[in-house]
VEXZALUM-372404 format. One record per residue (C-alpha): residue number from 0; residue in one letter; x negated, y negated, z negated. Coordinates in Angstrom, 2 decimals. Each point is the difference from the previous one (the first is absolute). Layout:
REM VEXZALUM-372404
{n NUM, res a, u X, v Y, w Z}
...
This chain:
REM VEXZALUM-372404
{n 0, res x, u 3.60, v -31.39, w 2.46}
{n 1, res x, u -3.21, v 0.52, w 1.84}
{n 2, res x, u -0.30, v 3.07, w 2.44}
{n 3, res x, u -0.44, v 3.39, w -1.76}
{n 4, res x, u -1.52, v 1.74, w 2.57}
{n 5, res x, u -3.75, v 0.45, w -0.19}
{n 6, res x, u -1.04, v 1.78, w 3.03}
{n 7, res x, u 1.24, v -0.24, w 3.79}
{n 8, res x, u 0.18, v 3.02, w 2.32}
{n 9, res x, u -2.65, v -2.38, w 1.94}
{n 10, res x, u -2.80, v 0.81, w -1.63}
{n 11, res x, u 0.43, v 4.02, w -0.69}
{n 12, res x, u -2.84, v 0.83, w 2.57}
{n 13, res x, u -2.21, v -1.82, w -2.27}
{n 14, res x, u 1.49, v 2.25, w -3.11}
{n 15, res x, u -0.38, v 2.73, w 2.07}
{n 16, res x, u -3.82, v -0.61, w 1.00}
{n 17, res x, u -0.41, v 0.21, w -3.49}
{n 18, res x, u 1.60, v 3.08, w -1.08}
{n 19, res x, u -1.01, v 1.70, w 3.18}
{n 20, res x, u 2.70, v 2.44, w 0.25}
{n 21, res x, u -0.82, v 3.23, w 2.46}
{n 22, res x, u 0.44, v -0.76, w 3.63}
{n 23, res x, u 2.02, v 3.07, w 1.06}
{n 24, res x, u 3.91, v 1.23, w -0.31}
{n 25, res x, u -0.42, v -2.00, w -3.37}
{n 26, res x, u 1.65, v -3.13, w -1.35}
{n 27, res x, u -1.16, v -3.12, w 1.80}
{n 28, res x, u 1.33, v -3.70, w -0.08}
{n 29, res x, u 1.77, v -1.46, w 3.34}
{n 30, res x, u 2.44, v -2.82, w 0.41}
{n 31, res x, u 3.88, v 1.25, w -0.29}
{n 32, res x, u 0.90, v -0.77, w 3.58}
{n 33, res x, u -2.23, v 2.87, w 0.56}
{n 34, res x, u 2.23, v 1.97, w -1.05}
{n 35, res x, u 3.22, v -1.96, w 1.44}
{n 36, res x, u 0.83, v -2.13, w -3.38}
{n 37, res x, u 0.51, v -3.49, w -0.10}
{n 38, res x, u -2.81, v -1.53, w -2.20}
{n 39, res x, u 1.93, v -3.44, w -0.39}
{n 40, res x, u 3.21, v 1.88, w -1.24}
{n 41, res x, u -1.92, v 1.99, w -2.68}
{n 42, res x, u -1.89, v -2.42, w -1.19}
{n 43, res x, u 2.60, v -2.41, w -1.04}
{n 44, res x, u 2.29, v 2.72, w -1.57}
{n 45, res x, u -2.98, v 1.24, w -2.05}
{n 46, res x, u -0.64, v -3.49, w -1.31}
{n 47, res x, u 3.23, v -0.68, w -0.66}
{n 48, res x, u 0.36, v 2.91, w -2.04}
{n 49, res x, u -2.99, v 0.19, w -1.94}
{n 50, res x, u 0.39, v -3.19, w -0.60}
{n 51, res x, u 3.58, v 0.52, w -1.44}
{n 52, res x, u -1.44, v 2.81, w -1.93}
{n 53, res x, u -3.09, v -2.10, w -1.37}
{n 54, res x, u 2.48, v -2.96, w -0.65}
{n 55, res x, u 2.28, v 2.59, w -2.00}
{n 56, res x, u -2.63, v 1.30, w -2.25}
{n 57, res x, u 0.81, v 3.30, w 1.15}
{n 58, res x, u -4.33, v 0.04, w 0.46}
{n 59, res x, u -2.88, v -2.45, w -0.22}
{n 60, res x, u -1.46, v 1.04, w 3.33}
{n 61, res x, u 0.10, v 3.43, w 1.81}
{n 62, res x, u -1.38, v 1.26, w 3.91}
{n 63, res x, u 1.90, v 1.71, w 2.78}
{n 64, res x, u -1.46, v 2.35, w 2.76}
{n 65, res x, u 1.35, v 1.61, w 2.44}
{n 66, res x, u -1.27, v 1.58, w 2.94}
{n 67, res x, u 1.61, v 1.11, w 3.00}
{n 68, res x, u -1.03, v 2.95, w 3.11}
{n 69, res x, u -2.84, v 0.24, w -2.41}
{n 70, res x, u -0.91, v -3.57, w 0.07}
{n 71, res x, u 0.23, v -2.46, w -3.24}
{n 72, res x, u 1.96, v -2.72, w 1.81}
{n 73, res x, u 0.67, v -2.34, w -3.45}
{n 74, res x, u -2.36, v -0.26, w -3.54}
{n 75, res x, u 0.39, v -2.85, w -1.70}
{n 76, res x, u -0.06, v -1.32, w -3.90}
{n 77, res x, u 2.49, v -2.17, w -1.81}
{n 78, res x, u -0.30, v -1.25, w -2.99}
{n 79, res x, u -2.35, v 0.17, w -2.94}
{n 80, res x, u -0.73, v 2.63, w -2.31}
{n 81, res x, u 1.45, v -1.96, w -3.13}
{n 82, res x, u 2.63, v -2.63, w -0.48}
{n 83, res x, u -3.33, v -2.33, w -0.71}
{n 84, res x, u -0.41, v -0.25, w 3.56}
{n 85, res x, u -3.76, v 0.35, w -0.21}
{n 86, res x, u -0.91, v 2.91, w 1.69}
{n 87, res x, u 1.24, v 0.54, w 3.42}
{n 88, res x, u 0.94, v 3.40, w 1.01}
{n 89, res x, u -2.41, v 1.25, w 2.98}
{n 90, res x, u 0.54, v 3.08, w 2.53}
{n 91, res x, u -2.73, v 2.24, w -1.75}
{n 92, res x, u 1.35, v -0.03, w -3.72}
{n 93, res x, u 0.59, v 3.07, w -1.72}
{n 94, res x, u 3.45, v 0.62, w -1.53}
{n 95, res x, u 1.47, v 2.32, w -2.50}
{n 96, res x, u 1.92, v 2.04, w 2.20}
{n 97, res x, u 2.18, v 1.72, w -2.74}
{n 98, res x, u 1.85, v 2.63, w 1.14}
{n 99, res x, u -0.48, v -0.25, w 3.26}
{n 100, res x, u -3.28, v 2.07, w -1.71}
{n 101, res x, u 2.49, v 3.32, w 0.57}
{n 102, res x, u -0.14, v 0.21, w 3.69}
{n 103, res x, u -3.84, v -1.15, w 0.65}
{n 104, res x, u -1.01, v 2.26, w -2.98}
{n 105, res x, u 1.54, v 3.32, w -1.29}
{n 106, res x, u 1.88, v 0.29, w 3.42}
{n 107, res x, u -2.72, v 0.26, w 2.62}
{n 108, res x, u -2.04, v 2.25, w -2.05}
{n 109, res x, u 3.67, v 1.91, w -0.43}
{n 110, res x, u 0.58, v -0.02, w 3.78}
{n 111, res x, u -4.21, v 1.62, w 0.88}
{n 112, res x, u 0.62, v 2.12, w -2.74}
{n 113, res x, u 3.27, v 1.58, w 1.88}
{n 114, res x, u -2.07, v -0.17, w 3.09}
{n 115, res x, u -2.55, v 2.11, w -1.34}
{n 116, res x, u 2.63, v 2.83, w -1.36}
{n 117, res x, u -0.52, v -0.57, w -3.84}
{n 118, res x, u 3.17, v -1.74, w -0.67}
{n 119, res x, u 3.41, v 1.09, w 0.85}
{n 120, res x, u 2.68, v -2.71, w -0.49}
{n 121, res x, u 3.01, v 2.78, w -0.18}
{n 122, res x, u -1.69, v 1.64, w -2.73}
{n 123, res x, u 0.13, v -0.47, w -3.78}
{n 124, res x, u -2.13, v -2.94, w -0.66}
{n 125, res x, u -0.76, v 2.39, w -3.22}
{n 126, res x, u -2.01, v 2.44, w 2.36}
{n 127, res x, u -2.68, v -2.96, w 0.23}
{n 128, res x, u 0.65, v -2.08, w -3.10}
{n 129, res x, u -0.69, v 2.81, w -2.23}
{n 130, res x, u 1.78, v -1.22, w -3.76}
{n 131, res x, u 3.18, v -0.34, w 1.59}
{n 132, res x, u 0.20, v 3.70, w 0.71}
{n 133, res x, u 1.75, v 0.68, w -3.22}
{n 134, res x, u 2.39, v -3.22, w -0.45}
{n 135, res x, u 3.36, v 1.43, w 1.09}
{n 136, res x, u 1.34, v -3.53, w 1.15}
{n 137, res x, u -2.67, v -0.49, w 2.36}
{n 138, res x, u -2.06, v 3.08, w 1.15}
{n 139, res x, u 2.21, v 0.48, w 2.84}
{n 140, res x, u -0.02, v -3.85, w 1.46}
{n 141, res x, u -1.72, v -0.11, w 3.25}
{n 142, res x, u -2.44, v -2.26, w 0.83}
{n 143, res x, u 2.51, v -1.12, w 2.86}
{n 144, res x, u 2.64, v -1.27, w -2.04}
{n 145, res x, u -2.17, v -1.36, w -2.17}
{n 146, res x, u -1.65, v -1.96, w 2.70}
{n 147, res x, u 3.62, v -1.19, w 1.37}
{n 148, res x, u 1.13, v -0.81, w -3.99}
{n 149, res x, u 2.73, v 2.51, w 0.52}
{n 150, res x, u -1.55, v 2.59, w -2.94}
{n 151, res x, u 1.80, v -2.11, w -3.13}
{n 152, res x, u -2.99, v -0.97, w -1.46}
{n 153, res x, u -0.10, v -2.87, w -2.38}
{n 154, res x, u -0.85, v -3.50, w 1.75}
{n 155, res x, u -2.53, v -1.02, w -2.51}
{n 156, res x, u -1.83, v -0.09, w -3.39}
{n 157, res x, u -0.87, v -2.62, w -1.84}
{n 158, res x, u -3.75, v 1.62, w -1.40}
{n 159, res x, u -1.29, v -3.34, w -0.93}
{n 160, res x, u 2.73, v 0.53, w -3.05}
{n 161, res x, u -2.37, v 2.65, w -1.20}
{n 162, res x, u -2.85, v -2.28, w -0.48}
{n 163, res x, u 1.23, v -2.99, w -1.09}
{n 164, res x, u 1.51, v -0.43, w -4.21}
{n 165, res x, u 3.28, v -0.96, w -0.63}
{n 166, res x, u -1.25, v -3.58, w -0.54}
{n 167, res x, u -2.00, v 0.09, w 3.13}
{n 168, res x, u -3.66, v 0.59, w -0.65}
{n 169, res x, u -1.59, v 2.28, w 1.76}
{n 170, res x, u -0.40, v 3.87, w -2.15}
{n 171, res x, u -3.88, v 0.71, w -0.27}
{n 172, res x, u 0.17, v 3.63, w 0.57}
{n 173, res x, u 0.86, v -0.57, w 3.66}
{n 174, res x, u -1.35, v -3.53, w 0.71}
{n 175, res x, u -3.44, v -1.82, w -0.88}
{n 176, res x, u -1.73, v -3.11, w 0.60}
{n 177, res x, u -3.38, v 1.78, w 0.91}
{n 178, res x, u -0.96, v 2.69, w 2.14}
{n 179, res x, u -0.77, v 2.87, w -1.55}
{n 180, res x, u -0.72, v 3.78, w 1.74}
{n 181, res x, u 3.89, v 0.92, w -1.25}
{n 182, res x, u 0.86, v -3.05, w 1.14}
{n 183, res x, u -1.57, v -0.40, w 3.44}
{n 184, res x, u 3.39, v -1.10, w 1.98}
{n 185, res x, u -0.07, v -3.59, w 0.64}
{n 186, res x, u 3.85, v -1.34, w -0.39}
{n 187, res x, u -1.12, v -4.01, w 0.13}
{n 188, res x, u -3.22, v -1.76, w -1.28}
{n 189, res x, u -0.79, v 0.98, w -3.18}
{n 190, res x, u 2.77, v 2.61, w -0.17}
{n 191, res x, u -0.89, v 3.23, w 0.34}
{n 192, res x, u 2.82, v 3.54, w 0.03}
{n 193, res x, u -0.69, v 3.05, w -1.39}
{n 194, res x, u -1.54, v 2.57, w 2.68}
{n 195, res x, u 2.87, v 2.44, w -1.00}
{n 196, res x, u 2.67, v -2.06, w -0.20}
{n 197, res x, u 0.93, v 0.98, w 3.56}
{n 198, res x, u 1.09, v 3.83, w -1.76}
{n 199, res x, u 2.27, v -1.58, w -2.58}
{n 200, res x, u 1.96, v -1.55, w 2.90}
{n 201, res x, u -0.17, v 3.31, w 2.00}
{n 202, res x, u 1.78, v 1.37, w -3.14}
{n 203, res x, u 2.31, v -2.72, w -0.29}
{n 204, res x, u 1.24, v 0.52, w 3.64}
{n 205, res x, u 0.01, v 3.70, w -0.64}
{n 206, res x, u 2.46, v -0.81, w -2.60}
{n 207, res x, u 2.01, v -2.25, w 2.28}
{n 208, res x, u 3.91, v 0.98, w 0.95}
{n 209, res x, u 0.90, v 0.93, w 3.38}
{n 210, res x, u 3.78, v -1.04, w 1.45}
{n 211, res x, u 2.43, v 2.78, w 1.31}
{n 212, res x, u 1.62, v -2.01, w 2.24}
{n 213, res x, u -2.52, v 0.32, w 3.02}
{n 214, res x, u -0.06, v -3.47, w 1.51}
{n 215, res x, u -1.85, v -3.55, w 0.82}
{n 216, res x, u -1.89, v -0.59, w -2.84}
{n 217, res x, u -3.33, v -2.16, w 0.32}
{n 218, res x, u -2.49, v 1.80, w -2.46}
{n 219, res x, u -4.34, v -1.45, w 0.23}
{n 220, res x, u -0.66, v 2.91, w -2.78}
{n 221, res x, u -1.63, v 2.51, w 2.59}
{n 222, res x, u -1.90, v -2.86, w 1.18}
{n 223, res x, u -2.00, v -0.05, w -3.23}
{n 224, res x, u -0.55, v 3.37, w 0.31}
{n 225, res x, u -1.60, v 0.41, w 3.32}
{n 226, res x, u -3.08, v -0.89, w -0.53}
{n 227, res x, u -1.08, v 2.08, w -2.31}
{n 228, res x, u 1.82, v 2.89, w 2.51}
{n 229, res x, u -2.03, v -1.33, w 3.17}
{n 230, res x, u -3.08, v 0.33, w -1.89}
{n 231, res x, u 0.88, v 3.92, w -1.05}
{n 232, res x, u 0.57, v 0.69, w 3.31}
{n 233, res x, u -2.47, v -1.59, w 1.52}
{n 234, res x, u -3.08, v 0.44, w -2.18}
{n 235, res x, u -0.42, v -4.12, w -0.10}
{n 236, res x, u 1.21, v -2.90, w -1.98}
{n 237, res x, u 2.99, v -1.72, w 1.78}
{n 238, res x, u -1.38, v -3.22, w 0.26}
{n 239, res x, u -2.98, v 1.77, w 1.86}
{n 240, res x, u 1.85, v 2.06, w 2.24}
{n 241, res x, u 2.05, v -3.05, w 1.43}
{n 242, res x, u -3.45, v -1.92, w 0.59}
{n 243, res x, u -1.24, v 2.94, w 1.76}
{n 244, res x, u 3.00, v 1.32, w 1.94}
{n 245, res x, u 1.90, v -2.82, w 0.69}
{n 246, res x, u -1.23, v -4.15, w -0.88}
{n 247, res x, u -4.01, v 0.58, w 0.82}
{n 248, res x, u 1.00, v 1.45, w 3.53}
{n 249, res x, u 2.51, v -2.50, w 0.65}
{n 250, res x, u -2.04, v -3.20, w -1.19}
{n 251, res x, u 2.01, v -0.96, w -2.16}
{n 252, res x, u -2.74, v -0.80, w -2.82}
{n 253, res x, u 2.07, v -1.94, w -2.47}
{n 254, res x, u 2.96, v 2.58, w -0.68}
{n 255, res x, u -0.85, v 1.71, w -3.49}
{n 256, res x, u 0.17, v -0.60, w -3.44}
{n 257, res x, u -1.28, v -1.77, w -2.85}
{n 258, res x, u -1.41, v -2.46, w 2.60}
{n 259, res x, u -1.52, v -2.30, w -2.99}
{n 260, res x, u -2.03, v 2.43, w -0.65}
{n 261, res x, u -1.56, v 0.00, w 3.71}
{n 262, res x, u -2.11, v -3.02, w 1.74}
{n 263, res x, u 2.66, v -1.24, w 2.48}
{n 264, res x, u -0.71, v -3.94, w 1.43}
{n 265, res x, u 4.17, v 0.18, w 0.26}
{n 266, res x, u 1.68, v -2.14, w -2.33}
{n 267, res x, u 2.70, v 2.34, w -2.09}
{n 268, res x, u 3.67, v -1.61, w -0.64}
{n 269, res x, u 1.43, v -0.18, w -2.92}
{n 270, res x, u 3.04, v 1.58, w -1.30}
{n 271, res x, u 1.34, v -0.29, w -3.41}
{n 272, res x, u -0.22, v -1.77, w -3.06}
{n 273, res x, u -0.04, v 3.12, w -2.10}
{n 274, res x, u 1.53, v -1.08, w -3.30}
{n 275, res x, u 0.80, v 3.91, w -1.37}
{n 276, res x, u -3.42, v 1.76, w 0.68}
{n 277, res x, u -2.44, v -1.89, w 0.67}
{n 278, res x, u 0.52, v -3.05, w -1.26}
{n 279, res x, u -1.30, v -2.15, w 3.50}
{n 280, res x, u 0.13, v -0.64, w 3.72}
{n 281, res x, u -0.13, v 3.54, w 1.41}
{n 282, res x, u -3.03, v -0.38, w 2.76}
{n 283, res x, u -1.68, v 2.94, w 1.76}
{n 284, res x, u 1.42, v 2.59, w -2.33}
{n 285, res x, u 3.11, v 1.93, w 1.07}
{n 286, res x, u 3.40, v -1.79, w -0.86}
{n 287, res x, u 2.05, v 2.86, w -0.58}
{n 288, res x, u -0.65, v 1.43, w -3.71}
{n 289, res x, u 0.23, v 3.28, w 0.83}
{n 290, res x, u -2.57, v 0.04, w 2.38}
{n 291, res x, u -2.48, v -1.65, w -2.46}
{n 292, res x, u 0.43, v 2.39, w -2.59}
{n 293, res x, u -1.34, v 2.70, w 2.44}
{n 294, res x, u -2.69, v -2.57, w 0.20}
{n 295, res x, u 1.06, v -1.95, w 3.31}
{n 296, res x, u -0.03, v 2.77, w 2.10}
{n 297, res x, u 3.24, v 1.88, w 1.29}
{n 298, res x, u 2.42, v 0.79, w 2.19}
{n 299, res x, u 2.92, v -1.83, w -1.34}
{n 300, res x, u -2.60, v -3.42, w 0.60}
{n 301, res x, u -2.88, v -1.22, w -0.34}
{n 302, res x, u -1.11, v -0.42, w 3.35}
{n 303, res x, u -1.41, v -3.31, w 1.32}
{n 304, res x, u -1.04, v -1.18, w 3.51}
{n 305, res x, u 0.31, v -2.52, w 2.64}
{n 306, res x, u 2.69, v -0.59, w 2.30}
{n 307, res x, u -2.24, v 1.20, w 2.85}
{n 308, res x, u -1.24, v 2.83, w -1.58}
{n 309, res x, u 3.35, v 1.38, w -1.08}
{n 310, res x, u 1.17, v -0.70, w 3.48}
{n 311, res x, u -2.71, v 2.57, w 1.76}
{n 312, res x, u 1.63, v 2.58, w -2.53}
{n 313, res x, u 3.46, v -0.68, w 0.82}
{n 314, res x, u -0.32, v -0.53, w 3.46}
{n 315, res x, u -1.58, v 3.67, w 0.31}
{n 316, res x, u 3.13, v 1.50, w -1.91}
{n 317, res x, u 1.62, v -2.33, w 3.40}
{n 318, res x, u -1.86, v 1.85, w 2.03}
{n 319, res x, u 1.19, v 3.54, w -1.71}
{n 320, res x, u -3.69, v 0.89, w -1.35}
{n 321, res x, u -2.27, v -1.45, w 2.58}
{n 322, res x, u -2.21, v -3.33, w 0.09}
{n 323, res x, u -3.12, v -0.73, w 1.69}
{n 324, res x, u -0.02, v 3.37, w 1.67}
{n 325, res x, u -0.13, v 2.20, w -3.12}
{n 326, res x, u 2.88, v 1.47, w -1.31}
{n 327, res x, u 0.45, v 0.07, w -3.94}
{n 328, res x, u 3.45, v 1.59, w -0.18}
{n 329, res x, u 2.01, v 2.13, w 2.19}
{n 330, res x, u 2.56, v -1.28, w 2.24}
{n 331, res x, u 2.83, v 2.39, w -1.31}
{n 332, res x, u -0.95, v -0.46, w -3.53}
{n 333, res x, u 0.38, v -3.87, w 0.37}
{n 334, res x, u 3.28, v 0.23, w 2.10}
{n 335, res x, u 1.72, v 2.52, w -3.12}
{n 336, res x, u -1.15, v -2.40, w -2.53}
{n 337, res x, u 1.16, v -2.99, w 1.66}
{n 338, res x, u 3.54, v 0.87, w 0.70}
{n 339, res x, u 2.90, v 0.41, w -2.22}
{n 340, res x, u -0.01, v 3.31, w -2.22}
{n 341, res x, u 4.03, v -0.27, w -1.34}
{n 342, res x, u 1.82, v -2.10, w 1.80}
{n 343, res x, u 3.56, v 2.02, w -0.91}
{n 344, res x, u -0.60, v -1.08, w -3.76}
{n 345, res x, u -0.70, v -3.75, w 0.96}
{n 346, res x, u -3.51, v -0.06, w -0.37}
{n 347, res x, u -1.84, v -1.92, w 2.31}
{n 348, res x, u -3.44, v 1.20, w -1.22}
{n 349, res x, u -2.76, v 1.88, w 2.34}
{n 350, res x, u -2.47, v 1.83, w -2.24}
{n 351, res x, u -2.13, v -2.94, w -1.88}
{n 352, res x, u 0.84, v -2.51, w 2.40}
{n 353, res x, u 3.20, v -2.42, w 0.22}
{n 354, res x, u 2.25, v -0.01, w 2.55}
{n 355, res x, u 2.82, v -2.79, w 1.43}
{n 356, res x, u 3.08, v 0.32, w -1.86}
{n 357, res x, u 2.60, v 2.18, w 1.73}
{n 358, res x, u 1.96, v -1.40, w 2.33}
{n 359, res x, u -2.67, v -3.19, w -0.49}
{n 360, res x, u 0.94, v -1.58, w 3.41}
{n 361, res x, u 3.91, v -0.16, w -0.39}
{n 362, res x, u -0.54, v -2.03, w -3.32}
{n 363, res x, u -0.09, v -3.99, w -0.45}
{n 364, res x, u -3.70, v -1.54, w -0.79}
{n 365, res x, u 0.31, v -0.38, w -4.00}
{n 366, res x, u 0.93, v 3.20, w -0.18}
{n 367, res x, u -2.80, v 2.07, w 2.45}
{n 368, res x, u -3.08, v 1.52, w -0.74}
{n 369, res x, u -2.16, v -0.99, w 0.84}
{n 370, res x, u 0.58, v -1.73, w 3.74}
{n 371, res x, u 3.78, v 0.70, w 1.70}
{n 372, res x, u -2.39, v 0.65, w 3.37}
{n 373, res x, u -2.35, v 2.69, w -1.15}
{n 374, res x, u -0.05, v 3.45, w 1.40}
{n 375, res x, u 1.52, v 2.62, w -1.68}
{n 376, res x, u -3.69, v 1.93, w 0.72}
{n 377, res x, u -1.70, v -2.82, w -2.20}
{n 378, res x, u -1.35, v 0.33, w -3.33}
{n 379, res x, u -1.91, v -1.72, w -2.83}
{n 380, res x, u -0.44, v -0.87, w -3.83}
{n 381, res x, u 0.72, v -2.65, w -1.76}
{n 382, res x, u -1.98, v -1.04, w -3.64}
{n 383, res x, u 0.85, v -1.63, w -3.12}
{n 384, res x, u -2.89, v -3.10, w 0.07}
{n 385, res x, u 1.94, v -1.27, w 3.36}
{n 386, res x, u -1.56, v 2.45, w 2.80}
{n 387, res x, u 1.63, v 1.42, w 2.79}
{n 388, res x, u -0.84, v 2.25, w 2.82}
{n 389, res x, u 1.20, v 0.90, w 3.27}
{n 390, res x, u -0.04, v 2.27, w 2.87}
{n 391, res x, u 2.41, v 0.49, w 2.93}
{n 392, res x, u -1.75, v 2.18, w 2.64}
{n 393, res x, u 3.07, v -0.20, w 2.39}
{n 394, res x, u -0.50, v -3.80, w 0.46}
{n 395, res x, u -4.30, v 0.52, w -1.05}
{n 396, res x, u 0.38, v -2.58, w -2.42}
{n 397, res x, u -1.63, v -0.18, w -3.89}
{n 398, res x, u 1.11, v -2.62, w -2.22}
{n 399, res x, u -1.96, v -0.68, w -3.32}
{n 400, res x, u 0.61, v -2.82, w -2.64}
{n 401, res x, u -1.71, v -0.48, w -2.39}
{n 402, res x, u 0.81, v -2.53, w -3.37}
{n 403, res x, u -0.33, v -0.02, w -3.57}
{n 404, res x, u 3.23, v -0.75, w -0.68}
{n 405, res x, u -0.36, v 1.24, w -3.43}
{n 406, res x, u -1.80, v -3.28, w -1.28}
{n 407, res x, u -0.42, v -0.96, w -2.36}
{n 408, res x, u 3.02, v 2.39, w -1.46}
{n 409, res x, u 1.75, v 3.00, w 1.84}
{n 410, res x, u 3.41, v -1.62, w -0.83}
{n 411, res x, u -0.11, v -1.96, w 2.90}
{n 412, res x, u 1.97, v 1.97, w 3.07}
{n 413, res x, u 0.93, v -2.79, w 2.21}
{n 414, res x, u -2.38, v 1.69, w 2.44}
{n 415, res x, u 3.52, v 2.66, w 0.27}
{n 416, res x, u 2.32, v -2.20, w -0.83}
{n 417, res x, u -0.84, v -2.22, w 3.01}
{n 418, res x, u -1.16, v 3.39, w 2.18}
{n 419, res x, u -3.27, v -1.72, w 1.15}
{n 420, res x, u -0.82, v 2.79, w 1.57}
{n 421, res x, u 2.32, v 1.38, w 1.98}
{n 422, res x, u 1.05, v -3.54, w 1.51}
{n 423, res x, u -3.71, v -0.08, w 0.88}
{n 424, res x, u 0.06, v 3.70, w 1.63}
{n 425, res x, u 2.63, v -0.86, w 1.90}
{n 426, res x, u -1.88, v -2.85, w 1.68}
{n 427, res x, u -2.14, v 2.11, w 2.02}
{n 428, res x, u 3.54, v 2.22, w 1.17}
{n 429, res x, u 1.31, v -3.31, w 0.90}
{n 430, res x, u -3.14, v -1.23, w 1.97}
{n 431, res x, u -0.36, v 2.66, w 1.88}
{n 432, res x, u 3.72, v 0.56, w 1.14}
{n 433, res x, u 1.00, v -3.51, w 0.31}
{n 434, res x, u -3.07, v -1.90, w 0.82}
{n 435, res x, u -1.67, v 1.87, w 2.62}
{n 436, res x, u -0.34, v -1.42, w 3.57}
């Protein structure tokens, strides 16, 4: 098998002339003995692996960054972005990031909006999302343990049942093949969603059942809510509050939505061969289905970006709320999302983010999440298309990966059945604390 890797950690200063990343208390490239890790070991354990994985199937080609002491110390690509091997996969590509969308989206806008006093997280989440003041199962959840997936909510809806017949084809009312000024919301090319379609699934989750039994529960149904909450609050539409708040400031240009609709240079993966929906190789429209019916944008997904863009954004929640010199979220705000809301009742969740499973470092490798060697301070997100993010401000370290392990069909899951990447996490644990002179 010829190499798989595209892109040696040689030639980053070049990549980074080009992208020209801000010069102070911001991400910049270095070598990893910098920052006391032995380049040698890391390199060969991150070919081996991604080479395993690659060899596997459980992706066609993915990228791993990961910066250390605010430093990217290791970017490279593996891999193509089909089986075909035609198209190489290069460091600027822009991924479906899935639900990794949740804590670069709804959740920094969540986290200002708490800075700024017009959110309380111990009160009724009904006192801000208005319809739910009068449904008796849920007017009393708070938006803390909904944020934690402790309120009982239902994990998910299937809405794309609502458009589609019983034979498949696609109902007119909701869907059509031309835009129209009722039908302005762009779901793929030449698919277009109602503009209201968004309030029938508002009324479908009002409808939803809530559990007794107060526990764990993963739930993304808030998440499809939020934006349409951030922009009552706020007076803007979501997608342009982020770009003004949070990914304009930063620099990270290519985290947004619908990005086919935009002029990037940036090649976009490919995820799925859609065979239930829309009927082709899903490309620069949103993966998830219900994120296109609220036409691509949302808080459950829809984002897209760059690995180096989406690493400015999480290495500022590293930093609790800082980055280049301007602060975008409180410290104490990003500490009390980022830890653990219920540990008694076994949940390892923070509030939006994920956290280490409890008692993470006493367990065997197959069986942690993600690395055995994180810190019980880290925290991250992982997404459906194959994407997973990082942070671990005790040891200043962000890990993002980025695949679409989800072509061409989402039943492949040899990406977690061979934990890719948590054996590659733990590479940059054991570099550090083994292989330092």
């Amino acid at each position: 098998m010829k190499p798989i890797v595209h892109l040696k950690i040689s030639i980053f200063y070049l990549f980074l002339s080009v992208f020209s990343l801000p010069a102070q208390d911001t991400l910049q490239y270095a070598e990893p003995y910098l920052v006391g890790l032995d380049e040698i070991f890391i390199q060969t354990k991150v070919d081996s692996i991604m080479t395993l994985g690659i060899k596997n199937n459980a992706f066609p080609g993915a990228q791993l960054l990961v910066a250390k002491d605010n430093k990217i110390i290791f970017h490279q690509t593996y891999g193509f972005h089909t089986y075909d091997s035609i198209q190489n996969v290069e460091l600027d590509d822009i991924y479906d990031l899935a639900s990794v969308t949740k804590i670069i989206g709804p959740l920094p806008a969540l986290m200002k909006l708490i800075d700024e006093g017009k959110i309380d997280i111990d009160q009724p989440f009904s006192t801000y999302w208005k319809r739910w003041k009068n449904k008796k199962n849920k007017k009393e959840l708070t938006l803390r343990e909904i944020l934690a997936h402790q309120a009982g909510l239902v994990p998910y809806i299937v809405f794309l049942n609502k458009v589609l017949k019983k034979n498949g084809k696609i109902k007119k009312r909701f869907i059509k093949r031309k835009r129209h000024k009722r039908f302005s919301n762009q779901v793929y090319d030449h698919l277009f969603v109602k503009n209201r379609f968004h309030r029938k699934m508002y009324r479908i989750i009002d409808r939803s059942k809530v559990s007794d039994e107060k526990k764990y529960k993963y739930s993304g149904l808030t998440f499809l809510i939020y934006p349409e909450l951030i922009r009552q609050l706020t007076g803007q539409p979501y997608e342009t509050y982020l770009q003004d708040n949070f990914y304009k400031p930063l620099g990270a240009n290519t985290l947004g939505f619908t990005p086919k609709t935009k002029s990037f240079k940036n090649k976009i993966v490919p995820t799925e061969i859609d065979t239930l929906f829309r009927k082709t190789l899903t490309q620069g429209w949103v993966h998830d289905e219900n994120a296109s019916l609220l036409g691509g944008v949302s808080g459950n997904a829809g984002l897209f970006g760059t690995a180096t863009d989406l690493a400015k954004l999480i290495q500022m929640y590293q930093n609790y709320g800082d980055y280049g010199g301007k602060r975008y979220i409180s410290e104490a705000t990003l500490k009390e999302f980022t830890k653990i809301q219920y540990p008694k009742n076994e949940n390892r969740r923070a509030l939006g983010f994920d956290k280490p499973l409890i008692g993470n470092d006493t367990l065997p490798f197959k069986e942690a999440y993600p690395a055995t060697q994180v810190s019980s301070d880290s925290f991250g997100h992982a997404g459906f298309t194959g994407t997973f993010v990082w942070a671990d401000p005790k040891e200043k370290l962000v890990f993002i990966f980025l695949s679409n392990r989800v072509y061409p069909t989402r039943k492949n899951r040899n990406l977690y059945e061979l934990n890719i990447r948590g054996a590659l996490q733990l590479v940059f644990y054991k570099a550090k604390s083994t292989h330092q002179d």
